[in-house]
Backbone as ProteinMPNN parsed JSONL, in Angstrom:
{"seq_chain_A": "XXXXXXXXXXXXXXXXXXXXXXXXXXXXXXXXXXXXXXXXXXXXXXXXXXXXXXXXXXXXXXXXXXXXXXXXXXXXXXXXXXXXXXXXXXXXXXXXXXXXXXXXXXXXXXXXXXXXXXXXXXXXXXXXXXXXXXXXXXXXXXXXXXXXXXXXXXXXXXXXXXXXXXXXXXXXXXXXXXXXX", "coords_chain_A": {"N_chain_A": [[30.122, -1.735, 57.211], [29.718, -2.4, 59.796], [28.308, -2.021, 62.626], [27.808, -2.192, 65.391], [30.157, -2.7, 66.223], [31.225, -0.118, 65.155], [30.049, 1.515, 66.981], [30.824, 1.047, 69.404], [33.364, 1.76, 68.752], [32.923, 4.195, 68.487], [32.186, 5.284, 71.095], [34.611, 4.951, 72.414], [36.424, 6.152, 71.681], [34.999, 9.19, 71.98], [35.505, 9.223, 74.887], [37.976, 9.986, 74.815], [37.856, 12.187, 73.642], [35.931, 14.568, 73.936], [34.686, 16.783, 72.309], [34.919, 16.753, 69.329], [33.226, 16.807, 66.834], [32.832, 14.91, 64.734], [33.364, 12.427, 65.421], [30.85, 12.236, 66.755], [29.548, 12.062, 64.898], [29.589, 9.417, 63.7], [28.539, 8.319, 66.113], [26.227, 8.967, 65.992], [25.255, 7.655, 63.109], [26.0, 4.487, 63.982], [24.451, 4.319, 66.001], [21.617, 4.81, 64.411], [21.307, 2.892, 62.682], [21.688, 0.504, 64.023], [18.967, 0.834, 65.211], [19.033, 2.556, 67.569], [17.348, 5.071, 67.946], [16.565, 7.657, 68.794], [18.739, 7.825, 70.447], [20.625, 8.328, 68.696], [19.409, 11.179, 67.188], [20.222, 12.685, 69.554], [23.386, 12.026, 68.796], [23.271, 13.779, 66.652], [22.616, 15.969, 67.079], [24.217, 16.994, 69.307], [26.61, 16.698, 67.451], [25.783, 18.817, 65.291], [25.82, 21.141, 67.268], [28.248, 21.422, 68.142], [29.862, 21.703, 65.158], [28.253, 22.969, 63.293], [27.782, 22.024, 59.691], [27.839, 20.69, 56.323], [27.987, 17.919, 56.85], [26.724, 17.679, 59.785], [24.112, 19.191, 59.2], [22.718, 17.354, 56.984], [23.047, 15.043, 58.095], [20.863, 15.404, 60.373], [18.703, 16.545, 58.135], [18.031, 14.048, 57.311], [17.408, 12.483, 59.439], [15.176, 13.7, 60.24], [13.411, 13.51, 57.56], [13.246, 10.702, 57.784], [11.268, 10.552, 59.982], [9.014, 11.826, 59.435], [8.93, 14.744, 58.939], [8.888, 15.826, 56.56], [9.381, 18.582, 55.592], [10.811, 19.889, 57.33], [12.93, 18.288, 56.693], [13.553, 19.103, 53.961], [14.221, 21.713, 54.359], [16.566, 21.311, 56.515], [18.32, 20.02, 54.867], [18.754, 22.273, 52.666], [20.153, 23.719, 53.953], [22.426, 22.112, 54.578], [23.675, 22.441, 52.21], [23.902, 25.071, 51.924], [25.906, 25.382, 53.718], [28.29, 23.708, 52.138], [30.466, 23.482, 49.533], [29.95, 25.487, 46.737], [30.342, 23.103, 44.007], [32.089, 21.593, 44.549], [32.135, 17.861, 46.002], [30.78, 16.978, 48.156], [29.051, 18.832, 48.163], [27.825, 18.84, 45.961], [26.564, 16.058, 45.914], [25.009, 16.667, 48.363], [23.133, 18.2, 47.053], [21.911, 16.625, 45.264], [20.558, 14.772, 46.718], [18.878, 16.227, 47.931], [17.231, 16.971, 45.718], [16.415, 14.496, 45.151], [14.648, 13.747, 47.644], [12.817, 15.814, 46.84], [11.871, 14.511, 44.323], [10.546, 11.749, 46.254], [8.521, 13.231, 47.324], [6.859, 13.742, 44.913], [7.481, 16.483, 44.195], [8.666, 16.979, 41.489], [9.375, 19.141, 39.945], [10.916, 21.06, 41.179], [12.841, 18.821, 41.788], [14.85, 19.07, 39.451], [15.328, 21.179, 39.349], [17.411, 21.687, 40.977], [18.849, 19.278, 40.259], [19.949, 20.093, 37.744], [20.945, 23.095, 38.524], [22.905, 22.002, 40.178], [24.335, 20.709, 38.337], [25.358, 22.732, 36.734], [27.344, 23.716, 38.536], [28.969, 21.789, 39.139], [29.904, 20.012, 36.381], [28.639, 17.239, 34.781], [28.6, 16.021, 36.826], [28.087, 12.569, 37.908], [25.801, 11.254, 39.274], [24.109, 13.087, 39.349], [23.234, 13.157, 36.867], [22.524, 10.432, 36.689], [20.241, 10.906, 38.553], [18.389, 12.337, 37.201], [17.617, 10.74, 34.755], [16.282, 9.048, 36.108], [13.779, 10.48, 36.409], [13.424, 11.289, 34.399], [12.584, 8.822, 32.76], [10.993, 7.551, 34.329], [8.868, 10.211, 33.498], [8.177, 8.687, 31.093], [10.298, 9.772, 29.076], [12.2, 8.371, 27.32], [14.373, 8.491, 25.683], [16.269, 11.286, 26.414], [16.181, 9.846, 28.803], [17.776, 8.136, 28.526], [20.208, 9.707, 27.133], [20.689, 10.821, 29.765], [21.875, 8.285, 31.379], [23.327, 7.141, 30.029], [25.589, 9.027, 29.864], [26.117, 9.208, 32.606], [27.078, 6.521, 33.198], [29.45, 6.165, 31.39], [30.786, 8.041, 32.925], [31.652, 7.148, 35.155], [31.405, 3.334, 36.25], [28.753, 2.615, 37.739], [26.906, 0.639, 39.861], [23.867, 1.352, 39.747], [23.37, 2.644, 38.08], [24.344, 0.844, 35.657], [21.86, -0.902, 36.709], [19.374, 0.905, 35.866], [19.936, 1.799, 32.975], [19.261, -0.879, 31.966], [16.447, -0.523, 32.807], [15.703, 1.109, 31.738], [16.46, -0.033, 28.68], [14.883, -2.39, 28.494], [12.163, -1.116, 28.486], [12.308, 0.337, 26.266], [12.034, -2.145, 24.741], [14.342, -3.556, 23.917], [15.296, -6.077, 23.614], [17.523, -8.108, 23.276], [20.004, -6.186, 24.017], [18.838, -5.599, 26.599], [19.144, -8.216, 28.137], [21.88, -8.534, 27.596], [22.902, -6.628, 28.902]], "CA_chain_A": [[28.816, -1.805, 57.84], [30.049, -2.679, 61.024], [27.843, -0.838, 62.863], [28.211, -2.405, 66.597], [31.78, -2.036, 66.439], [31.553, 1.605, 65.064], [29.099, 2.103, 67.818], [31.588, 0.677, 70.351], [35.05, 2.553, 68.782], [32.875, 6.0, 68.857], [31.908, 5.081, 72.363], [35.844, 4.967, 73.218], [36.632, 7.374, 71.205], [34.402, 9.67, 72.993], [36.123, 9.248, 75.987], [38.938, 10.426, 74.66], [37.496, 13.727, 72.639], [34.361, 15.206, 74.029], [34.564, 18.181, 70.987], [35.039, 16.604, 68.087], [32.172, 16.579, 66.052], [33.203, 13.117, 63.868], [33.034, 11.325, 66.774], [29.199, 12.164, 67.083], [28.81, 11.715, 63.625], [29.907, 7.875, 63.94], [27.899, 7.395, 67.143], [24.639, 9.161, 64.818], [25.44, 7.05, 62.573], [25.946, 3.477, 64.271], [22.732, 4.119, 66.787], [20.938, 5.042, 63.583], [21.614, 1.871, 61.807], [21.25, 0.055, 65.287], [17.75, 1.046, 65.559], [18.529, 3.614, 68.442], [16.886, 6.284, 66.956], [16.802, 8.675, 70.645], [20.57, 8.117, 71.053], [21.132, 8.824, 66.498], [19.037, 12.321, 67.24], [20.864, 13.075, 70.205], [24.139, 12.923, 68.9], [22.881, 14.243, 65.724], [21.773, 17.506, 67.913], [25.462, 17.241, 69.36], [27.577, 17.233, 66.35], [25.667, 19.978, 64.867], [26.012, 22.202, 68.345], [29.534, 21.781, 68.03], [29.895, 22.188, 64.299], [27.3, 23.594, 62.384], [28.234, 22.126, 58.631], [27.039, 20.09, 54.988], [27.458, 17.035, 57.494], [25.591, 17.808, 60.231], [22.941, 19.239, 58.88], [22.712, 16.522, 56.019], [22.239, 13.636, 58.94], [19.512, 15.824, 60.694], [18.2, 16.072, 57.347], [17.692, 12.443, 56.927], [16.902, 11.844, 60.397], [13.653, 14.725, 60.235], [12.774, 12.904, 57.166], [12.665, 9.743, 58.351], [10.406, 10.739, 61.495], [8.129, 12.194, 58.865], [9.127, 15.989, 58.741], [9.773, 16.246, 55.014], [9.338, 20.031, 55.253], [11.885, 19.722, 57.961], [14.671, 17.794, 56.062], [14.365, 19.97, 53.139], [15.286, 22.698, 55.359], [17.898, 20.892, 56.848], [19.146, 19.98, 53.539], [19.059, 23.273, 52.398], [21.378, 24.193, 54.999], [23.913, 21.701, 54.255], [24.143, 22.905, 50.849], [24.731, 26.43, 52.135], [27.037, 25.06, 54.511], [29.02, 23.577, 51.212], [30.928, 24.961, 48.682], [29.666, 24.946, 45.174], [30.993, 22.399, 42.868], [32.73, 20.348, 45.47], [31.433, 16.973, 45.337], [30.016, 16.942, 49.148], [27.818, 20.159, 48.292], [26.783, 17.846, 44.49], [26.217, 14.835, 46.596], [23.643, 17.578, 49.069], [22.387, 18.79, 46.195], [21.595, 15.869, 44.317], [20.196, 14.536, 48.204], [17.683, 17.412, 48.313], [16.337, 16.321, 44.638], [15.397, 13.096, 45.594], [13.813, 14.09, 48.545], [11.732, 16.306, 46.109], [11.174, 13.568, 43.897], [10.134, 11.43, 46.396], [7.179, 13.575, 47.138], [6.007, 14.454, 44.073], [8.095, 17.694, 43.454], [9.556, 16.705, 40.009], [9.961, 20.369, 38.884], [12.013, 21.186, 41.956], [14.046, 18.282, 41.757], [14.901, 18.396, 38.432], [16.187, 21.982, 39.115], [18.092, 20.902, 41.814], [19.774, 18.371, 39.661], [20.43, 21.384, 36.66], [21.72, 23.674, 39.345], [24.122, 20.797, 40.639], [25.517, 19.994, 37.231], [25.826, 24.25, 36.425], [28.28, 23.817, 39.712], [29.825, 20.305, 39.058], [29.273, 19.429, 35.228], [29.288, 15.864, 34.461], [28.034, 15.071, 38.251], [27.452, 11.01, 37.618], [24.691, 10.95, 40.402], [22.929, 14.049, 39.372], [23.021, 12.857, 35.452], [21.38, 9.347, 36.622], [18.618, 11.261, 38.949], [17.587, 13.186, 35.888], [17.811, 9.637, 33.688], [15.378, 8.634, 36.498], [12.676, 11.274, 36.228], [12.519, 10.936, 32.637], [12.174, 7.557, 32.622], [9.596, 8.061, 34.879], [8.135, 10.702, 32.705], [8.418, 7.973, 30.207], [10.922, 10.551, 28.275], [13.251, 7.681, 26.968], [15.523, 8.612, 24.708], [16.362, 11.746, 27.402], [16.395, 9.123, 30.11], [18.801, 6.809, 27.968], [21.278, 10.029, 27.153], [22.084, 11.396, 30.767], [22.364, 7.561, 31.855], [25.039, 6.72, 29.158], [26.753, 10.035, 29.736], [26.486, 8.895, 33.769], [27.869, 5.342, 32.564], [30.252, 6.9, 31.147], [32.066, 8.926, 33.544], [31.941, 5.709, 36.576], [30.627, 2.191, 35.986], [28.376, 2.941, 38.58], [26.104, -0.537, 39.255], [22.96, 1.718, 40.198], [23.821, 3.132, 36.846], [23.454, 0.365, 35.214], [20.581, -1.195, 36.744], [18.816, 2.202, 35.247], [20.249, 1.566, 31.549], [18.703, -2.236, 31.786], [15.058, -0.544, 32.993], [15.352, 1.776, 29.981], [16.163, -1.338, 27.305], [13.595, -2.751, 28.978], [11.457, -0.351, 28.252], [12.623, 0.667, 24.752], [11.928, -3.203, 24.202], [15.469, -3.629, 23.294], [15.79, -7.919, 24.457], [19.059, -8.56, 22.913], [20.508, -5.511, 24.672], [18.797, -6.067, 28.238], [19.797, -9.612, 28.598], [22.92, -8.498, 27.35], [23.292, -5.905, 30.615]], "C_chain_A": [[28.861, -2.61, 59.142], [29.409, -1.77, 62.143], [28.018, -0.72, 64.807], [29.373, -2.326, 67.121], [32.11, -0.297, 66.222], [31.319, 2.468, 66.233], [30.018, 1.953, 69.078], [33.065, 1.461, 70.445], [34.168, 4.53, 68.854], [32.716, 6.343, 70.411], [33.249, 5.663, 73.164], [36.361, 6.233, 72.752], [36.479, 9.225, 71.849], [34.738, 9.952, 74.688], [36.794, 10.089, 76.522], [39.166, 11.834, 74.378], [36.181, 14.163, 73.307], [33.739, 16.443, 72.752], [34.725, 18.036, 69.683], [33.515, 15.87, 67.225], [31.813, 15.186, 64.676], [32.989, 12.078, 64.653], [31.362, 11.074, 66.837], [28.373, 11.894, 65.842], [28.622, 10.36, 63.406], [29.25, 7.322, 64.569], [26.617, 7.937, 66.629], [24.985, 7.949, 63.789], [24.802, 5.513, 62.397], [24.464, 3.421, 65.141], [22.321, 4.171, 65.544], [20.69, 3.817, 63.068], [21.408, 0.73, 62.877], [19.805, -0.083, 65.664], [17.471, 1.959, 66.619], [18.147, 4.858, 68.374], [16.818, 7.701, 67.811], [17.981, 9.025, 70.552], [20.826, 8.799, 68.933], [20.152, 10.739, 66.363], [19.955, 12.732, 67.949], [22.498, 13.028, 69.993], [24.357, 13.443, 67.13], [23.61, 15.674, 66.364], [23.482, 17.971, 68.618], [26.089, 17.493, 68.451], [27.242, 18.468, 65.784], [25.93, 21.105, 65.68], [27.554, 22.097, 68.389], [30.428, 22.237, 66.542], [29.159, 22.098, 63.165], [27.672, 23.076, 60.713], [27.314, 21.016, 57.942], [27.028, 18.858, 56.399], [26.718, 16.792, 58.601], [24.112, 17.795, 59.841], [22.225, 18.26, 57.56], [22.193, 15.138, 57.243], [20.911, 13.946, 59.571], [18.561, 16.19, 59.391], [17.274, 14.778, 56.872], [17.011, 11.987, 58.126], [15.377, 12.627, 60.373], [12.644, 14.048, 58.956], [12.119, 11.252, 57.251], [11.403, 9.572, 59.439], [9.498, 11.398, 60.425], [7.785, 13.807, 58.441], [9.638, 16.273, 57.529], [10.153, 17.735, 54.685], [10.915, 20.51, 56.051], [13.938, 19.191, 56.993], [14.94, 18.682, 54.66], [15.094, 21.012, 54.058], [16.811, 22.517, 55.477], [18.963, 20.998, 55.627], [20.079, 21.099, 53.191], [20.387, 24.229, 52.709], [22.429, 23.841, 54.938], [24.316, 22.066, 52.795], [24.638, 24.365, 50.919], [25.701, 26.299, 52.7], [28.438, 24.885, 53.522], [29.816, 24.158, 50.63], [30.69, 24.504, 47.377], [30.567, 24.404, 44.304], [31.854, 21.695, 43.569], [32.064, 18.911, 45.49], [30.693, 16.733, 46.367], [28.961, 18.096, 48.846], [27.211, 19.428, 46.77], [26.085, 16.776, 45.514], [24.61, 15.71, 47.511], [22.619, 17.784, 48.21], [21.438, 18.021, 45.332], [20.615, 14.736, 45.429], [18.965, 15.032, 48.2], [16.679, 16.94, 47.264], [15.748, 14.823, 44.579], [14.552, 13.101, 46.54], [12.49, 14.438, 47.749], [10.934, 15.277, 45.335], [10.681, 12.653, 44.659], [9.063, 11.709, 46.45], [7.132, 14.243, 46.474], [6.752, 15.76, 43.356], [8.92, 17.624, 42.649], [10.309, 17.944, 39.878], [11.411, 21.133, 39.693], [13.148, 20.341, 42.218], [14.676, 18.507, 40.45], [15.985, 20.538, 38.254], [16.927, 22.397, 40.182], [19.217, 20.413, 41.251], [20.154, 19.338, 38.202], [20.978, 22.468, 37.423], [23.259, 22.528, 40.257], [25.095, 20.602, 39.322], [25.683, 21.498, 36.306], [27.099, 24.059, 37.114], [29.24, 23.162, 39.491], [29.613, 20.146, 37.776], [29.908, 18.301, 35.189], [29.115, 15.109, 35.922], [27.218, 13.432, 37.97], [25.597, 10.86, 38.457], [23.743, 11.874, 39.646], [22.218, 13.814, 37.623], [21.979, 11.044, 35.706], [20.545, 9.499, 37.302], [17.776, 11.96, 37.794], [17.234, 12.111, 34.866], [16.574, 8.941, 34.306], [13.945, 9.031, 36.214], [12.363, 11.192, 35.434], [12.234, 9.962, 32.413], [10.809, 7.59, 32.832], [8.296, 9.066, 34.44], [7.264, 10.031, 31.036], [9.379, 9.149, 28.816], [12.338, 9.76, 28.052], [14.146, 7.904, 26.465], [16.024, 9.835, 25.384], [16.855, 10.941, 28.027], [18.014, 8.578, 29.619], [20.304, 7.954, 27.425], [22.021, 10.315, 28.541], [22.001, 9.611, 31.479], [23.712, 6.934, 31.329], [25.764, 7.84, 29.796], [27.491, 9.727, 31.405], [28.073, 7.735, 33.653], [29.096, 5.767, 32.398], [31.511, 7.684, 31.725], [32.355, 7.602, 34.76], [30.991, 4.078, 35.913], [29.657, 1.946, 37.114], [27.172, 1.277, 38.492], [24.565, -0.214, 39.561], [22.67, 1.977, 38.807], [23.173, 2.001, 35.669], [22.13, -1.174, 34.869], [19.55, -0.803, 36.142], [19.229, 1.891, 34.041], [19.347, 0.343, 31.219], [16.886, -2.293, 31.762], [14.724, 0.269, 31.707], [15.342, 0.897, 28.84], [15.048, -1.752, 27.443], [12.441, -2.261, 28.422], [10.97, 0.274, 26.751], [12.186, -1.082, 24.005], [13.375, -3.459, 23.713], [15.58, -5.097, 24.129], [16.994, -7.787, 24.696], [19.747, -7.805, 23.868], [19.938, -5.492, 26.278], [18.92, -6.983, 28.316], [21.086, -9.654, 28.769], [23.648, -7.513, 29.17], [23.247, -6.05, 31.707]], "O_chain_A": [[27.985, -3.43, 59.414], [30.05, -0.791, 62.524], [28.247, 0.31, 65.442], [29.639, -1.958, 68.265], [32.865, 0.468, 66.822], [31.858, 3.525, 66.564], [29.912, 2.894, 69.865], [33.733, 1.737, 71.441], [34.674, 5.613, 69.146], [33.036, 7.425, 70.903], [33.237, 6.451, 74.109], [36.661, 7.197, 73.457], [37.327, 10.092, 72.062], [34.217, 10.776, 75.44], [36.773, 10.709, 77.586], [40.141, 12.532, 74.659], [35.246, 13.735, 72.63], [32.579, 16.768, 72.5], [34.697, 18.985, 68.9], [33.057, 14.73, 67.161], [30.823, 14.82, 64.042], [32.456, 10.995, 64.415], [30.787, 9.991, 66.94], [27.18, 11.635, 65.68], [27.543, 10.008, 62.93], [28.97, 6.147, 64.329], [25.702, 7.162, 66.906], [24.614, 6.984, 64.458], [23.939, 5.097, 61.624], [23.567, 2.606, 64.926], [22.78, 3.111, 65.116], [19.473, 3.647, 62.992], [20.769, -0.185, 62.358], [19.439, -1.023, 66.369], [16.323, 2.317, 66.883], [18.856, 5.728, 68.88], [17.072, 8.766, 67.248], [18.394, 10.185, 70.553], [21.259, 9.852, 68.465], [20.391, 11.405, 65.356], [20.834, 13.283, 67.287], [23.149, 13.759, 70.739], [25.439, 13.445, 66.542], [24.708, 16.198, 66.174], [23.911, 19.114, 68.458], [26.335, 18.696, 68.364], [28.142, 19.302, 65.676], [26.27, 22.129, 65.087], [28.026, 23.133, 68.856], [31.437, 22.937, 66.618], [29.352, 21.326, 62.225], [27.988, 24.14, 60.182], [26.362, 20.477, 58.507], [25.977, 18.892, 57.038], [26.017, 15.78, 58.597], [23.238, 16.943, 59.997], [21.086, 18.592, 57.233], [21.161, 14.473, 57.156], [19.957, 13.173, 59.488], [17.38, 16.093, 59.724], [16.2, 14.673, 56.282], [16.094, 11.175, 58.007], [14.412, 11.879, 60.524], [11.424, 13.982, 59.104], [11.023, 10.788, 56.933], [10.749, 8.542, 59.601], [8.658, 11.674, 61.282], [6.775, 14.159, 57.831], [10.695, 16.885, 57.377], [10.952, 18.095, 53.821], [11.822, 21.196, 55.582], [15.119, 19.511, 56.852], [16.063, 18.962, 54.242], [16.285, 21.055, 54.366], [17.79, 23.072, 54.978], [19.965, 21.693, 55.456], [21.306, 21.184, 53.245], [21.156, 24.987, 52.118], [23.417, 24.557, 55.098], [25.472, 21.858, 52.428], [25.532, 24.828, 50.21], [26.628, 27.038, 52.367], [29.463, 25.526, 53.757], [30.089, 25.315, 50.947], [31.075, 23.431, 46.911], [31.498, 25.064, 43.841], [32.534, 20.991, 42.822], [31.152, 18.935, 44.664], [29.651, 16.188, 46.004], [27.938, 18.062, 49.53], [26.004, 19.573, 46.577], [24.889, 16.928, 45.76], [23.443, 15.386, 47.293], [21.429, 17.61, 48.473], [20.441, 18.493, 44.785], [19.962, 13.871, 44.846], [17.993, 14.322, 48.453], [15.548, 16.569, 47.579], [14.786, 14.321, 43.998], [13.55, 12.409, 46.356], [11.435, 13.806, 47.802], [9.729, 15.084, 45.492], [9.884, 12.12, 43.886], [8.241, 10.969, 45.908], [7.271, 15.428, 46.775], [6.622, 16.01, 42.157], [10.015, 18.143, 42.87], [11.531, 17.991, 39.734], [12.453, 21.567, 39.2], [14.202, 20.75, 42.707], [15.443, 17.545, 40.43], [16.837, 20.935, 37.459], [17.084, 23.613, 40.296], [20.351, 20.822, 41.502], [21.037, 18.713, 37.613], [21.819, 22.98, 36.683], [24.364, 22.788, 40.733], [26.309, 20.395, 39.333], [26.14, 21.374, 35.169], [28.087, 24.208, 36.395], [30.373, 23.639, 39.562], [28.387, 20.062, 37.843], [31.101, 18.08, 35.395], [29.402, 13.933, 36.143], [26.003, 13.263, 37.866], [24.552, 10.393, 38.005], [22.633, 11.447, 39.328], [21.101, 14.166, 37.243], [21.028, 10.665, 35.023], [19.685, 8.621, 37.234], [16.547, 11.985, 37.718], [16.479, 12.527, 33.988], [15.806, 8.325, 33.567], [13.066, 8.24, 35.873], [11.166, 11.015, 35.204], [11.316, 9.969, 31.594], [9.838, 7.633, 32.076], [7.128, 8.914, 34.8], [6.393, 10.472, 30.286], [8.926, 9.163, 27.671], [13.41, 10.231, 28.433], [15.102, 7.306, 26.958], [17.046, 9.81, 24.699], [18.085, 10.992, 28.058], [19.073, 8.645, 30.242], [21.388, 7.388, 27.282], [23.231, 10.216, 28.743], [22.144, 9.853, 32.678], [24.702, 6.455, 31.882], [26.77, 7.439, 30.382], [28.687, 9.847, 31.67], [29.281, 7.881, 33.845], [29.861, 5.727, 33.362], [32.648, 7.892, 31.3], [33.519, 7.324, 35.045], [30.009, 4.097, 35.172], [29.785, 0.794, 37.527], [26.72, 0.852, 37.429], [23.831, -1.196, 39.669], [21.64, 1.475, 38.357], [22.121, 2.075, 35.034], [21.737, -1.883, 33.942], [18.708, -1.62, 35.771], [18.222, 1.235, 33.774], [18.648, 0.461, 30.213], [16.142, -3.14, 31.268], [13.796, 0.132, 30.911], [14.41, 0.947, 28.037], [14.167, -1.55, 26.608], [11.694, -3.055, 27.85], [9.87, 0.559, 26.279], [12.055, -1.157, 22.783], [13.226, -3.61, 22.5], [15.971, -5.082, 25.296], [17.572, -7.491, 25.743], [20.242, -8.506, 24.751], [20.795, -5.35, 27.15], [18.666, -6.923, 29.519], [21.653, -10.356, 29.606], [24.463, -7.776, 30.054], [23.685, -5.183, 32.463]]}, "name": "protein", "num_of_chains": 1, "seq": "XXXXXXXXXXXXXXXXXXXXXXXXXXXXXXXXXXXXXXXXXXXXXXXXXXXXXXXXXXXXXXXXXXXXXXXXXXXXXXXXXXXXXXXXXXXXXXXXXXXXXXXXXXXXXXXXXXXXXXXXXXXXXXXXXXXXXXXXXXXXXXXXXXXXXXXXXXXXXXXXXXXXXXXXXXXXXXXXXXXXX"}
């Protein structure tokens, strides 16, 4: 998270490459995280004009939702998931991207088959087994919530993972066992 230095080696970098689309991903990136949000579109808008793919269109994604175009970044999304290739873990990672989006606003039913089309592709996707652990939670559908977060658990010790196991004890009233996590 070096982001003034990233911002400084894509700079040189740049110098060096005018066509390489990694380069512009680095300097989207570091402006982004910088606060230059002008220069993190612009070479957004570059990398994708030079190659169209899941990462491009995955940062203009994020950047359209940030600016308030949610209709926009699904799109985008969308795109980097076609861009993908099913069951790779960059086209799970898109996929499992797009369903949070949904769940942020409101569209449970679409995330949720999002995250069941992701783990048809990938089975056993950690990420897409603790967004589904989320929703049910959130549905209050505990004992659901509490299998795809073990099964997450399970495959990575992931510490998002289990933050999410600790809100379910929690929840289940289980003390002994959330103090314990």
């Amino acid at each position: 998270h070096k982001f003034q230095e990233a911002l400084e080696l894509g700079e040189k970098a740049l110098k060096v490459e005018q066509n390489d689309a990694q380069v512009y991903g680095v300097l989207c990136d570091a402006n982004l995280e910088l606060g230059n949000y002008e220069k993190a579109i612009e070479m957004a808008d570059r990398m994708n004009s030079i190659k169209p793919d899941l990462r491009s269109y995955a940062r203009i994604s994020y950047l359209r939702e940030m600016f308030g175009d949610v209709e926009g970044s699904i799109k985008a999304m969308n795109m980097a998931i076609a861009a993908g290739v099913p069951g790779h873990e960059n086209t799970a990672w898109a996929r499992t991207t797009l369903a949070g989006i949904y769940a942020e606003y409101g569209r449970t039913t679409e995330a949720k088959n999002e995250l069941e089309t992701c783990l048809k592709e990938r089975p056993d996707y950690p990420f897409a087994l603790s967004s589904l652990a989320e929703i049910a939670l959130k549905e209050n559908q505990i004992e659901t919530a509490e299998k795809y977060i073990d099964k997450a658990l399970n495959i990575i010790p992931e510490f998002s993972f289990a933050q999410l196991k600790s809100d379910i004890q929690k929840k289940q009233e289980k003390r002994k066992e959330f103090i314990q996590s």
